[in-house]
C-alpha positions in Angstrom: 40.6 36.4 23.7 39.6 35.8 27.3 36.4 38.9 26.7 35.3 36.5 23.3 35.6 33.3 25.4 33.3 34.6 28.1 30.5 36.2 25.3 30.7 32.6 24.0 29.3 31.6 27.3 27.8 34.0 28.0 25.9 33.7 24.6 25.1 29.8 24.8 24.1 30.0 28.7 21.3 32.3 27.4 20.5 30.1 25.0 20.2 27.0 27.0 18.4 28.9 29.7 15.4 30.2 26.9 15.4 26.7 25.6 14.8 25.3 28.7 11.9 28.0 30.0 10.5 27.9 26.4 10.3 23.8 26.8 8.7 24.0 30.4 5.9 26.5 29.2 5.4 25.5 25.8 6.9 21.4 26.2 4.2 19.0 25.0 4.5 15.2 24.9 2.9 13.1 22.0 -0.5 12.0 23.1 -1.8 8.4 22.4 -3.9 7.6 20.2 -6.3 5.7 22.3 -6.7 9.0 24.6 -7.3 10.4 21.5 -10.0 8.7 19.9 -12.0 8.3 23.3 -13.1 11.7 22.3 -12.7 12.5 18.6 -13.4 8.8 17.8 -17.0 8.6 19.2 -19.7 6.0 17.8 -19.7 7.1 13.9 -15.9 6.3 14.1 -14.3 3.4 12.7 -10.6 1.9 11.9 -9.2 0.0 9.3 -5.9 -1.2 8.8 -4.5 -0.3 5.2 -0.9 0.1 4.5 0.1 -1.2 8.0 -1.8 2.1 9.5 -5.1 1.6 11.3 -6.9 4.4 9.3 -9.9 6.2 11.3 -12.5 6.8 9.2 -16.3 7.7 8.9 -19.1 5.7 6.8 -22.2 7.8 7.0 -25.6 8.1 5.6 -27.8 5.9 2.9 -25.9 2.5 2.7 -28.1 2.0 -0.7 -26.2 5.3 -2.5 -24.3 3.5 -5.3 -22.0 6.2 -6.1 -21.0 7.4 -2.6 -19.0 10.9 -1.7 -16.0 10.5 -0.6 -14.3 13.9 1.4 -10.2 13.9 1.6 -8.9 17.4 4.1 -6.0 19.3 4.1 -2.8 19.4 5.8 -2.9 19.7 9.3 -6.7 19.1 9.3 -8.8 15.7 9.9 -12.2 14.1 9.1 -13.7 16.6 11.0 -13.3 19.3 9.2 -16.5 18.5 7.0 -18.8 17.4 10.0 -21.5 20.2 8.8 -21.3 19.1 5.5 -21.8 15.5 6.5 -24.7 16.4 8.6 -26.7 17.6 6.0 -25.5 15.2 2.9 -25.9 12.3 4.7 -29.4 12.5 4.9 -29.7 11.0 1.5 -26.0 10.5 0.1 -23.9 7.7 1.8 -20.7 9.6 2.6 -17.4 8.6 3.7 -14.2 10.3 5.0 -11.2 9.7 6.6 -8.0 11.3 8.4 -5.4 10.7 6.0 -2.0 9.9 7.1 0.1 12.3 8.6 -3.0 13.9 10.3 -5.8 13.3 12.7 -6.1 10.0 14.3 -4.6 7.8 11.8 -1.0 9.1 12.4 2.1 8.8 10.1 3.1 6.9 6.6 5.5 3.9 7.9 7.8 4.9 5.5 7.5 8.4 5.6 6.6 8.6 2.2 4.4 11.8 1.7 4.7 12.2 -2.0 1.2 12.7 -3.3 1.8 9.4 -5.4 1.6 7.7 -2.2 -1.2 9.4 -1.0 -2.9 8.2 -4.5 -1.8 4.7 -4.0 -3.9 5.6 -0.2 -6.9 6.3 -1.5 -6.9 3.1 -4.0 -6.6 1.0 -1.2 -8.9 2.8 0.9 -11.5 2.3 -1.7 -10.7 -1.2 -2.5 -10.8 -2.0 1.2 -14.4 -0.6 1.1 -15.2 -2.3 -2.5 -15.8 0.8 -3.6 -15.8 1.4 -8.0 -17.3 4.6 -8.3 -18.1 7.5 -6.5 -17.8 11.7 -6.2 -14.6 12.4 -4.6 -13.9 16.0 -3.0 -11.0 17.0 -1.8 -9.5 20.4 0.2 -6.3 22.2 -0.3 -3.8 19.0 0.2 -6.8 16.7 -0.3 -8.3 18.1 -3.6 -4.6 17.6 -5.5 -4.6 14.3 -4.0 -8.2 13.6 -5.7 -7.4 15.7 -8.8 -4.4 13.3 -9.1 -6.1 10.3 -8.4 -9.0 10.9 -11.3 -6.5 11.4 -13.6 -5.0 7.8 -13.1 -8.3 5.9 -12.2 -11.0 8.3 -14.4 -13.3 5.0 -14.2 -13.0 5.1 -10.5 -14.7 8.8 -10.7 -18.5 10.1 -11.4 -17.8 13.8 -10.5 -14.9 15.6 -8.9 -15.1 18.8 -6.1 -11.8 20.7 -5.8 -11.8 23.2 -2.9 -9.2 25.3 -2.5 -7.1 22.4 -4.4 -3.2 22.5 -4.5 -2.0 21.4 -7.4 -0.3 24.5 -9.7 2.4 26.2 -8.6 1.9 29.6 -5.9 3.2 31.8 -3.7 1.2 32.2 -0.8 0.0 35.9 0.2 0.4 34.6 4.1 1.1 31.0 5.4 0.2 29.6 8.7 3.4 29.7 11.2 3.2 25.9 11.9 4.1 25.7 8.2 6.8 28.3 8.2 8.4 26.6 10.9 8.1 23.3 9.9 10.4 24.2 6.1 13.2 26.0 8.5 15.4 22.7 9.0 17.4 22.8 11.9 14.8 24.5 13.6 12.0 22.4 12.5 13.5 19.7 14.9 12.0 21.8 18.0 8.5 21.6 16.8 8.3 18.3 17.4 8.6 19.1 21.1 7.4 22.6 21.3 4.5 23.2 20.0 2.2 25.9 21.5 -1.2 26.0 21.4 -1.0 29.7 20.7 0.7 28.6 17.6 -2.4 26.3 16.7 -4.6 28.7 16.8 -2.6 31.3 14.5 -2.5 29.0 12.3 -6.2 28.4 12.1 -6.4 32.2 11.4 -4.4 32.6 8.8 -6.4 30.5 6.6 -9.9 31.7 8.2 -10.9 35.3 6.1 -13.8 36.0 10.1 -11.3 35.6 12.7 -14.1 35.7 15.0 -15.3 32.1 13.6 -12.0 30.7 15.3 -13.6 29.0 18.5 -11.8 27.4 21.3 -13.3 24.1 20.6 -11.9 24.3 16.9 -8.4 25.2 18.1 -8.3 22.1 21.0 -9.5 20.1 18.3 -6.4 21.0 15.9 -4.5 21.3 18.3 -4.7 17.9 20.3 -4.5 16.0 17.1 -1.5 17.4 16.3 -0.1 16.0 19.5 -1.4 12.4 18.3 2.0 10.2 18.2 4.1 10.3 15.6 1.9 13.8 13.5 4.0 16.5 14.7 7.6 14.5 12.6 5.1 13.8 10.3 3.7 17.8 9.2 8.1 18.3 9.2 8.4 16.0 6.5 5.2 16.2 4.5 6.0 19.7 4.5 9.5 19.4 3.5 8.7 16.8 0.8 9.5 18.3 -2.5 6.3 19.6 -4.3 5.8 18.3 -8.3 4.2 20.6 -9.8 5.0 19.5 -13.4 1.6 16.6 -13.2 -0.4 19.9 -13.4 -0.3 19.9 -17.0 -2.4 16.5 -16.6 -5.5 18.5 -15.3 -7.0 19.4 -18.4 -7.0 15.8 -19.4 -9.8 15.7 -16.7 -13.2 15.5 -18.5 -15.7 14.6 -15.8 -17.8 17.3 -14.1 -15.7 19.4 -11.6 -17.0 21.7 -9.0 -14.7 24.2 -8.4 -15.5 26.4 -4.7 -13.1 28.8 -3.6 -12.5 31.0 -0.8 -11.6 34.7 -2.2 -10.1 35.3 0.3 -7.8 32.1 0.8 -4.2 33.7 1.1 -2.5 30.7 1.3 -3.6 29.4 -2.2 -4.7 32.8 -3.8 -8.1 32.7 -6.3 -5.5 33.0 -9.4 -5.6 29.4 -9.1 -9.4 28.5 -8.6 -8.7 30.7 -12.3 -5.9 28.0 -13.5 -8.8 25.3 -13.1 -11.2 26.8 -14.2 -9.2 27.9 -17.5 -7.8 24.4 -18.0 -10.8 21.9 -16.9 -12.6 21.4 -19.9 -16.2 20.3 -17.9 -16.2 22.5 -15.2 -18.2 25.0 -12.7 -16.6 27.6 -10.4 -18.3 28.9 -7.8 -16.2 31.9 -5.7 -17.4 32.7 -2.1 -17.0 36.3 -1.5 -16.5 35.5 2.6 -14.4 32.9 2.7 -11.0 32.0 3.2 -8.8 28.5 2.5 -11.4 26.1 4.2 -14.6 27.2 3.2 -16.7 23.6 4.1 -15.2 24.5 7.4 -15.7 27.6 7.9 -19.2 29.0 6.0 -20.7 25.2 5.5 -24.1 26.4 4.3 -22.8 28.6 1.8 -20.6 26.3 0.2 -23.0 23.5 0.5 -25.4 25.6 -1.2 -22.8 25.1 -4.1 -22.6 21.8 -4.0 -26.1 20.3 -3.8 -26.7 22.0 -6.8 -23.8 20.6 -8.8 -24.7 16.7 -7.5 -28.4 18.1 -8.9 -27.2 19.1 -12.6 
């Protein structure tokens, strides 16, 4: 009894003492938002406040465009994951984006809602705020099932749709990034919200990037810092452990506007067999597949999946 007693100890004093190294190393505070935005908020930025959050967001380009683009990310992304796009569209197209909540600068739902209903009910008022009626709405991973859903319920609202990489169907991913593992293991989950390498960041930004190489240091500081914005970190835990309905999927071929469909081949978190469930059950559709790419394609070749959508705003 006395030799299972002093493994017990034994046992929990390790524990404590790698908790406690793994903290000091790897330990990161929430950052403030103000910090924050002094530089990934710079002169194009703006805030709003909609649903009690004060939403950053981007207005860009020709303030004449009637029916403007507007760009939704993914999960653990921000605005600024279609800078390259913007930079060329914006030329003649009025363009507007924003960090949705949960991510980038605008921080968490107050209620903690992250259903994709909500997220629907997000964009509405987002729009609204910006009087806007009609326009081309994209949206990646996360943020094309949030625009997929949102055409559905307000097809008016819609003049063409972009899904890249879209959520949406059911699938098993091939490999997912480890910030998402982690964040599903409850119990466990708990210590990301104070532990949260930067190594992990970046391994994450791998796994859905098919040229490693294309992984910069700027890209992971970027993803990396906004995670730390207050209140994001609980916020990935309980998007990510908010129960995914994938039954409203049977609602997509009731879409009849022009989709673009782009897809990485090789995104292994959402596999191509979906780009194929779209493209099977969109009635009004075009699917372009980019041999080089993985889950984030705007992000990571821009001018090839650009290429693909000038000429869809063309036709």
């Amino acid at each position: 009894m006395k030799t299972l007693i002093k493994i017990i100890k034994i046992t929990l004093t390790s524990i404590l003492v790698i908790l406690i190294v793994t903290f000091m190393f790897f330990g990161y505070s929430d950052k403030d938002v103000n910090e924050l935005s002094q530089k990934y908020a710079p002169y194009l930025s703006q805030f709003i406040e909609i649903d009690g959050m004060n939403v950053h967001y981007r207005d860009e380009g020709n303030p004449r465009d009637s029916i403007p683009i507007v760009l939704i990310h993914g999960t653990g992304s921000s605005l600024h994951t279609f800078d390259d796009w913007v930079n060329s569209l914006k030329k003649d197209k009025r363009i507007l984006r924003m960090d949705i909540p949960a991510f980038g600068l605008t921080g968490p739902f107050p209620d903690r809602n992250y259903s994709i209903k909500n997220y629907v009910a997000f964009i509405e008022h987002f729009l609204a705020s910006k009087e806007i009626d009609n326009c081309i709405l994209a949206g990646n991973s996360l943020g094309g099932e949030i625009a997929w859903q949102f055409t559905v319920k307000n097809p008016e609202k819609v003049n063409k749709l972009i899904l890249i990489d879209a959520s949406g169907y059911p699938f098993k991913p091939e490999s997912m990034p480890i910030a998402f593992t982690i964040a599903r293991i409850p119990v466990i989950n708990k210590l990301l919200t104070v532990i949260t390498p930067r190594f992990m960041a970046k391994a994450s930004i791998e796994n859905v990037y098919a040229d490693k190489t294309k992984v910069t240091e700027s890209l992971v500081d970027r993803y990396f810092e906004l995670t730390l914005r207050s209140g994001n970190r609980q916020a990935l835990i309980d998007r990510m452990t908010t129960k995914f309905d994938t039954i409203k999927s049977s609602n997509i071929k009731n879409i009849q506007l022009p989709t673009l469909i782009i897809w990485g081949e090789q995104d292994k978190l959402i596999p191509i067999h979906n780009a194929y469930r779209f493209h099977d059950d969109l009635p009004n559709d075009t699917l372009v597949i980019l041999k080089n790419s993985g889950h984030v394609p705007m992000e990571e070749n821009p001018k090839e999946s650009l290429e693909a959508v000038l000429q869809f705003l063309k036709n």
